[in-house]
Every structure is written in structure tokens, then in C-alpha cells.
C-alpha positions as CSV (number, residue, x, y, z in Angstrom):
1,X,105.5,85.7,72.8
2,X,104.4,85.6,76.5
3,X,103.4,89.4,76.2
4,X,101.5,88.4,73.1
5,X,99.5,85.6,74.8
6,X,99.0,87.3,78.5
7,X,97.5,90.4,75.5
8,X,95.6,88.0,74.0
9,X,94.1,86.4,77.7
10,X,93.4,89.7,78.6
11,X,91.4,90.5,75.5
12,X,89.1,87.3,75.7
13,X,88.2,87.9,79.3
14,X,86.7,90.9,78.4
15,X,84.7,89.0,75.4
16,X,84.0,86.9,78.1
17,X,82.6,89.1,80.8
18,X,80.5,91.1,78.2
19,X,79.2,88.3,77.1
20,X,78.2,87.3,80.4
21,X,77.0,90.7,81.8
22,X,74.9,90.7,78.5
23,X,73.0,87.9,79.2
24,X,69.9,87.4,81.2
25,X,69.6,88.1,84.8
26,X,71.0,90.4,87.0
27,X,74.4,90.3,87.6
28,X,77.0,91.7,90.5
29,X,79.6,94.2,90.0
30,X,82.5,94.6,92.0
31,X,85.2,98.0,91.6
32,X,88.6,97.2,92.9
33,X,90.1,99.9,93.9
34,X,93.8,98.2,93.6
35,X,93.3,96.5,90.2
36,X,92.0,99.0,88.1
37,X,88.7,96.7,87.4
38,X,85.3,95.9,87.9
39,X,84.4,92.4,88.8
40,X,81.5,90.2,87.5
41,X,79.6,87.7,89.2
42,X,77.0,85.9,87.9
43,X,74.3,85.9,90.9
44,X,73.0,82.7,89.8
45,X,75.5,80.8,90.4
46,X,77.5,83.3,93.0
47,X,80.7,82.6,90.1
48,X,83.2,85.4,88.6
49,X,82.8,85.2,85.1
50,X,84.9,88.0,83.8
51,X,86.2,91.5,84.7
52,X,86.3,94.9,83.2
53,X,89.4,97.4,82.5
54,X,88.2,100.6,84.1
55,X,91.1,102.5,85.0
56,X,93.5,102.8,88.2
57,X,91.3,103.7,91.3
58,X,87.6,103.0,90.4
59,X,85.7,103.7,94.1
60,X,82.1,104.6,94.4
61,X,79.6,103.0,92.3
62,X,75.9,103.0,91.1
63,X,73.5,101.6,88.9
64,X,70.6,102.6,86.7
65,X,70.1,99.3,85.8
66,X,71.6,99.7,82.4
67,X,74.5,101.4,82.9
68,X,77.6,101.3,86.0
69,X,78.8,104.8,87.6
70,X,81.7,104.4,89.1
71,X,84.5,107.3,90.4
72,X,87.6,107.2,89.6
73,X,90.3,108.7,91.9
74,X,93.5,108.7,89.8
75,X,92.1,110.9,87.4
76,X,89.1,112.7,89.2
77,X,86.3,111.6,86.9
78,X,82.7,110.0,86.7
79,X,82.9,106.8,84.4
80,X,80.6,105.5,82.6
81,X,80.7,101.6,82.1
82,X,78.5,99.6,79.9
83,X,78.3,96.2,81.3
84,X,77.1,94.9,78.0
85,X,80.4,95.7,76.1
86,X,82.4,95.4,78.6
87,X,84.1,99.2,78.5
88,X,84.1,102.1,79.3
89,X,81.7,104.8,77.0
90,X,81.9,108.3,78.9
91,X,83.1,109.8,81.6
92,X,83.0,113.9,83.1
93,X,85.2,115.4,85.6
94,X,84.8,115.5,89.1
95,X,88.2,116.5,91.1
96,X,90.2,115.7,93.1
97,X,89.4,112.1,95.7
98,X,85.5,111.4,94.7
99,X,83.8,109.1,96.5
100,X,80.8,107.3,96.6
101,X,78.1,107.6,93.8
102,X,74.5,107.8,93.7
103,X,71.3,107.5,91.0
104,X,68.4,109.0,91.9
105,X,65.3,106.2,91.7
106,X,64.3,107.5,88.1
107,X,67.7,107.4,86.5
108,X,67.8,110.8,85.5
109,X,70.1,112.5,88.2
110,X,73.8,111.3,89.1
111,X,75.5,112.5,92.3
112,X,79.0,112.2,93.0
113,X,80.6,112.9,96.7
114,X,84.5,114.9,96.1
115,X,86.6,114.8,99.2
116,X,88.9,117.7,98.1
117,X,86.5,120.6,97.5
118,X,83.6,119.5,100.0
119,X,81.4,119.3,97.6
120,X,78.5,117.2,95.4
121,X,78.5,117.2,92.2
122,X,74.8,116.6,90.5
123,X,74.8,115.5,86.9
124,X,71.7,114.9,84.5
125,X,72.3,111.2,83.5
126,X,71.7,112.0,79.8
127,X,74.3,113.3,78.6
128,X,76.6,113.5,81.5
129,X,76.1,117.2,81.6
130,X,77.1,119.0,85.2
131,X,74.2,120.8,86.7
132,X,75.4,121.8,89.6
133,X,78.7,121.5,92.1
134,X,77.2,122.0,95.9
135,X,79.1,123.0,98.7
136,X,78.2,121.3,102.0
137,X,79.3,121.6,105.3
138,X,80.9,118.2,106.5
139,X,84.4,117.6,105.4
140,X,85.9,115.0,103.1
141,X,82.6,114.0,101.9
142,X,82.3,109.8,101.6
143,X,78.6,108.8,100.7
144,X,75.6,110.8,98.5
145,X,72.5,108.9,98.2
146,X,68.8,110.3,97.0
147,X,65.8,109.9,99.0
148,X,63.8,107.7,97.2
149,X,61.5,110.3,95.9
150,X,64.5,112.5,94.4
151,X,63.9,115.5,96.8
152,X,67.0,115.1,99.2
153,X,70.7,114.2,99.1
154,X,72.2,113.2,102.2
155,X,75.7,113.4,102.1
156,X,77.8,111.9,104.8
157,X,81.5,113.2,105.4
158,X,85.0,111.4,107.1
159,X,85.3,114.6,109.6
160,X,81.8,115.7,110.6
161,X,79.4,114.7,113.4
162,X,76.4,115.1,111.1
163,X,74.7,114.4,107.8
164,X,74.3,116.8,105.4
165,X,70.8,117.7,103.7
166,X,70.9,119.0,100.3
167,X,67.5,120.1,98.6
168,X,67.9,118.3,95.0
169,X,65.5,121.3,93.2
170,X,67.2,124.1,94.9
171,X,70.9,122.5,94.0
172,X,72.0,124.0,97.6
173,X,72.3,122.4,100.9
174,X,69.3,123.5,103.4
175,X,69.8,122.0,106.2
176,X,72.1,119.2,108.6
177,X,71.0,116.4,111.4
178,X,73.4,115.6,114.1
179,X,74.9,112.1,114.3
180,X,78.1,110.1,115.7
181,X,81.6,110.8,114.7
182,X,82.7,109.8,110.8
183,X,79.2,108.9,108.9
184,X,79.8,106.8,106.6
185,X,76.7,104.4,105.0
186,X,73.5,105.6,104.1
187,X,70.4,104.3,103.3
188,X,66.4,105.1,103.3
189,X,63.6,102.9,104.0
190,X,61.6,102.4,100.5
191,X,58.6,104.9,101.6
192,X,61.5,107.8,102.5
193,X,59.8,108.2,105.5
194,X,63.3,106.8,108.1
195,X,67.1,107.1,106.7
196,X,69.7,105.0,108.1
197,X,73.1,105.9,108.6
198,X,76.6,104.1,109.8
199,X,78.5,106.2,111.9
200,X,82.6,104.4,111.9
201,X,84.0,106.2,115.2
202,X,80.8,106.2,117.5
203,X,80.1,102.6,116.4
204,X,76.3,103.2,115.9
205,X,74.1,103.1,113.1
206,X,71.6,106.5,113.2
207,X,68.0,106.6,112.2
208,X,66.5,109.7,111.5
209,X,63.0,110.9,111.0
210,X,63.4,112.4,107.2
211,X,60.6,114.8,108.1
212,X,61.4,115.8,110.7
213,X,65.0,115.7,110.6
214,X,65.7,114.6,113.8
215,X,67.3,111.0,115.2
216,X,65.0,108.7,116.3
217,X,67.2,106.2,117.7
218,X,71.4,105.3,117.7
219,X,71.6,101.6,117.5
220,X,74.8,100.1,118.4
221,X,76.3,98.4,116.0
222,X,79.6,96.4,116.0
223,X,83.7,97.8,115.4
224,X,83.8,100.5,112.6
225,X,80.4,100.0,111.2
226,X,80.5,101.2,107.4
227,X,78.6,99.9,104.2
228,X,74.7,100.3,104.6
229,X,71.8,98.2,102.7
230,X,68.3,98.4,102.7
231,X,66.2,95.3,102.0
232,X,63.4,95.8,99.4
233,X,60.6,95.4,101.7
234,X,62.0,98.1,104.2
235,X,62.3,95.1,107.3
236,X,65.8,95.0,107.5
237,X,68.8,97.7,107.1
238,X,72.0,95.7,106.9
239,X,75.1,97.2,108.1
240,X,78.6,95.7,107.9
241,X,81.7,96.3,110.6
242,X,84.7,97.0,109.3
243,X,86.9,96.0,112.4
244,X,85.0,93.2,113.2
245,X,84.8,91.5,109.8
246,X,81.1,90.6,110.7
247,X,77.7,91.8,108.7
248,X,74.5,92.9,111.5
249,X,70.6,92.8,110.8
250,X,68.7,95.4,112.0
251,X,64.9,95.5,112.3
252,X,63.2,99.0,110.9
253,X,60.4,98.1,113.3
254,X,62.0,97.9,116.4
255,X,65.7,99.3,115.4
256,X,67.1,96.6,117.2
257,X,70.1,94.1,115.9
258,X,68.1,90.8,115.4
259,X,71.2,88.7,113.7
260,X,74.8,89.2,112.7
261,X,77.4,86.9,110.9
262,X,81.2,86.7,110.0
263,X,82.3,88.0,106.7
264,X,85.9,88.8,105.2
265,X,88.2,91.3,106.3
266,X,87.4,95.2,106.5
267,X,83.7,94.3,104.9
268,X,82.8,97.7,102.9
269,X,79.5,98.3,101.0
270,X,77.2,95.9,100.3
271,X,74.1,95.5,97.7
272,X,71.0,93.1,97.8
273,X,69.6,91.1,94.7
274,X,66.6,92.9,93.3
275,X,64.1,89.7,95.0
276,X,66.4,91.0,98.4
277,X,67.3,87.2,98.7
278,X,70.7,87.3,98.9
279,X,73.2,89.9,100.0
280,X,76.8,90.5,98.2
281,X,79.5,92.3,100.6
282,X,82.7,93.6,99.5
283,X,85.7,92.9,101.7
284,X,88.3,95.1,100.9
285,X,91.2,93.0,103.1
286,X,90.2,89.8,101.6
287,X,89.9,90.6,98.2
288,X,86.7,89.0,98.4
289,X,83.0,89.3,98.1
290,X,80.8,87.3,100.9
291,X,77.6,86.2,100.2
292,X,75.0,85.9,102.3
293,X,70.8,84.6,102.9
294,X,69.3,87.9,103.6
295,X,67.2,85.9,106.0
296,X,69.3,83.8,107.7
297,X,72.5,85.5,107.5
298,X,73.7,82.2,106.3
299,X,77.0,82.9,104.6
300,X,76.0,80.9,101.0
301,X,79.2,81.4,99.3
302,X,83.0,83.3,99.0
303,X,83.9,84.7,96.2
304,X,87.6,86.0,94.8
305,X,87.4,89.1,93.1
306,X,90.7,91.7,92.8
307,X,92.6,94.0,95.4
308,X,90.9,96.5,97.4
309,X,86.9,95.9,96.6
310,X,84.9,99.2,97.4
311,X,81.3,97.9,97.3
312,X,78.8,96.1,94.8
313,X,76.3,97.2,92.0
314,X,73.6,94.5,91.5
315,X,71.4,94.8,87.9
């Protein structure tokens, strides 16, 4: 009996989070790595509404607006969620530990970062299909993120001092820029003209000239900085410090840290509401997701999510 009603509790949170998810305005999603789930919030009123079976390790995750991406590491594959029914509706193999997940600004490309083989894999979003598995150079690649025109991939890796450059068209990596020890957080200004990206070891956050591939400056940052955003209007990057449990502001114009403010524990990756009003961090310790006034860094609310958080998707 309890094993039919715990079933049957199970079964209407789902209804219950698709129903949510379906309704109108943007919503945040959560994947926790330890539950097996994706998390919903409802940004309105910064409240879990419901959360989605998606298997055992769900990590990286994107958004076309329609549609989740998420990797899964217990079985090494790309899922495919649709927030709407609340499930799962594809998914294509990507090996063994895949990490973070990125949609080009179009929607039509999918990258995926694998750890075991070193490598990107690029898939046409219709249809899932594989176009192309690229070697790079760093090892135990974390992060792949398009340039917002779709030309570049920059991948960053656990054991490199550098970022990786793939050419998108060529489906081959052409070139690297030098950095601090473990990238980890990438992101690009809207124009593409500046990337950003979190280097864990060194402690400092890395703008680069896209260009010209070269670093422009290393701003330091706070313990184990990690998860990157980029606000809407290209001001601010925000980058959160894992050891520290704190979130930092940095101004594009200056590159210089202009507010910070305490978070959960281990703060991950991070995602701003489309208006780039508010910003949702996961904290993988806390089992938590802190929100916060992307002006103020006034922290607006705490929300409980499941075990081990990776990051947010906000559409």
C-alpha cells in the first residue's frame, strides 16, 4: 500500500511539474546530479513546483528555449527533455563522463564536452544526428559553449592551462589561448567580440580578445572560481567561487570586481532570467539554488532543490 501511494505521489508530481513548465513564462531548471532529476522553479515566484525523472547522473545542461539538453553520465548519453511533458523524448550517445552542454544561438547545433576521449561532440539539433566527434588538446574536457555567432567552440578542460578553439564549419580544432590552471566557466560578451573564462586553480577569471586570441586581462576572482554568466546587456560577467560560497560582479568595461555576495556551498553554474533581472545559482553542497538581484547582488530568495545541483537552464 505505501509502495502504491509513494507510486502514485511520484506520478502526480510529474503532472504537476508539466503542467507548470507548460504554462506561461519562463521557468528555471535545475539537474541534480545525485537524484536523477531536473528541478523546476517557477521564476515568478522563485517556488519549486515540480521535478522531472531524467535518469541517474544528469550534469551539463542547455536550452533552445523549447527543449532541455542535459548529459547524462551513468549511461554516456545526450537527453533530450521536454519540459512541457515532463519526460524524456530522445537521447544519442556520447561516452564515457560528458560534461557540460551547449546550443549554438540559432538552435540548430548541440555540443557536448566528453571527459574520457578528449573530445566534442557536435550534433545537428534536428534529429539528434552526430556530425562530428573533435579531438582537442586539453584533457578531461568540462565546458563547450558557441560564440554567439556560431563560428567558434571554446572548450575548456580539468587538466590544461588553456582554452581550446574549435572552428564550428571546419569540425576541427584550429587553434588554443593560454590561461590559468583548470578552466572551467565560459562565457562571451553578446557582440562575440571578449570571452570570459573561470580558471578554478589560478583563482582568476581570463578575458580574451576573440579576434585576436590573446588575454586581455586576468581578473582575480575569489577561492575556486567556477560557473560563468553573462548578463544580456554585456555589463556584467558573473562568476561564482566554489570555495568561498560567494557569487562576484565583474564589469566588461573595466574588468574589475565591482560587487560580490554569499551564496550556498560549492556554488556551480549559474543562468540569468531572459530581462537579466535576477540571477539563479546552483549550489551543489547545499542542495540549493540562490537567487539573486543582478543589480544589487541582493540575495532575493533560497530555494531547495535535490542532491548535487550542476547548474541552471532558464526558458
Amino acid at each position: 500500500m505505501r509502495h502504491l501511494q509513494a507510486k502514485l505521489a511520484g506520478a502526480l508530481l510529474l503532472a504537476a511539474c508539466a503542467l507548470e513548465a507548460g504554462a506561461a513564462g519562463p521557468h528555471a531548471y535545475v539537474p541534480n546530479e545525485k537524484s536523477g532529476s531536473v528541478s523546476v522553479i517557477d521564476i515568478a515566484s522563485d517556488r519549486r513546483v515540480g521535478d522531472i525523472a531524467v535518469g541517474k547522473r544528469p550534469r551539463g545542461n542547455a536550452s533552445d528555449g523549447r527543449l532541455l539538453y542535459l548529459s547524462e553520465a551513468e549511461s554516456g548519453r545526450l537527453l533530450v527533455v521536454d519540459p512541457a511533458a515532463g519526460r524524456v523524448v530522445g537521447s544519442a550517445p556520447l561516452g564515457k563522463s560528458p560534461e557540460g552542454v551547449g546550443v549554438s544561438a540559432d538552435g540548430r547545433l548541440l555540443a557536448a564536452a566528453v571527459e574520457d576521449d578528449n573530445s566534442v561532440v557536435l550534433f545537428a539539433a534536428d534529429g539528434l544526428r552526430e556530425l562530428a566527434r573533435i579531438r582537442v588538446e586539453g584533457k578531461n574536457p568540462e565546458h563547450a559553449v558557441f560564440s554567439p555567432d556560431g563560428r567558434w567552440l571554446y572548450v575548456s578542460a580539468e587538466e590544461a592551462e588553456q582554452v581550446d578553439v574549435i572552428d564550428v564549419g571546419q569540425r576541427r580544432q584550429v587553434a588554443s589561448v593560454a590561461v590559468g590552471k583548470r578552466p572551467r566557466g565560459i562565457a562571451f560578451t553578446p557582440d562575440g567580440r571578449h570571452a570570459y573564462v573561470a580558471c578554478e586553480i589560478e583563482g582568476k577569471v581570463y578575458a580574451i580578445d576573440v579576434a585576436g586570441r590573446k588575454v586581455l586581462a586576468a581578473i582575480v576572482a575569489g577561492e575556486f572560481p567556477n560557473g560563468l554568466a553573462m548578463h544580456p546587456d554585456g555589463r556584467r560577467v558573473f562568476v561564482s567561487n566554489g570555495r568561498d560560497g560567494t557569487v562576484m560582479a565583474i564589469d566588461t568595461a573595466t574588468n574589475a570586481v565591482v560587487a560580490t555576495a554569499a551564496v550556498g556551498k560549492r556554488p556551480w553554474n549559474m543562468a540569468l532570467t531572459p530581462d537579466g533581472g535576477k540571477l539563479y545559482v546552483a549550489n551543489g553542497r547545499s542542495n540549493s539554488v540562490s537567487v539573486l538581484d543582478s543589480g544589487s547582488l541582493r540575495k532575493l530568495a533560497e530555494i531547495e532543490v535535490g542532491e548535487l545541483p550542476w547548474g541552471v537552464s532558464i526558458q
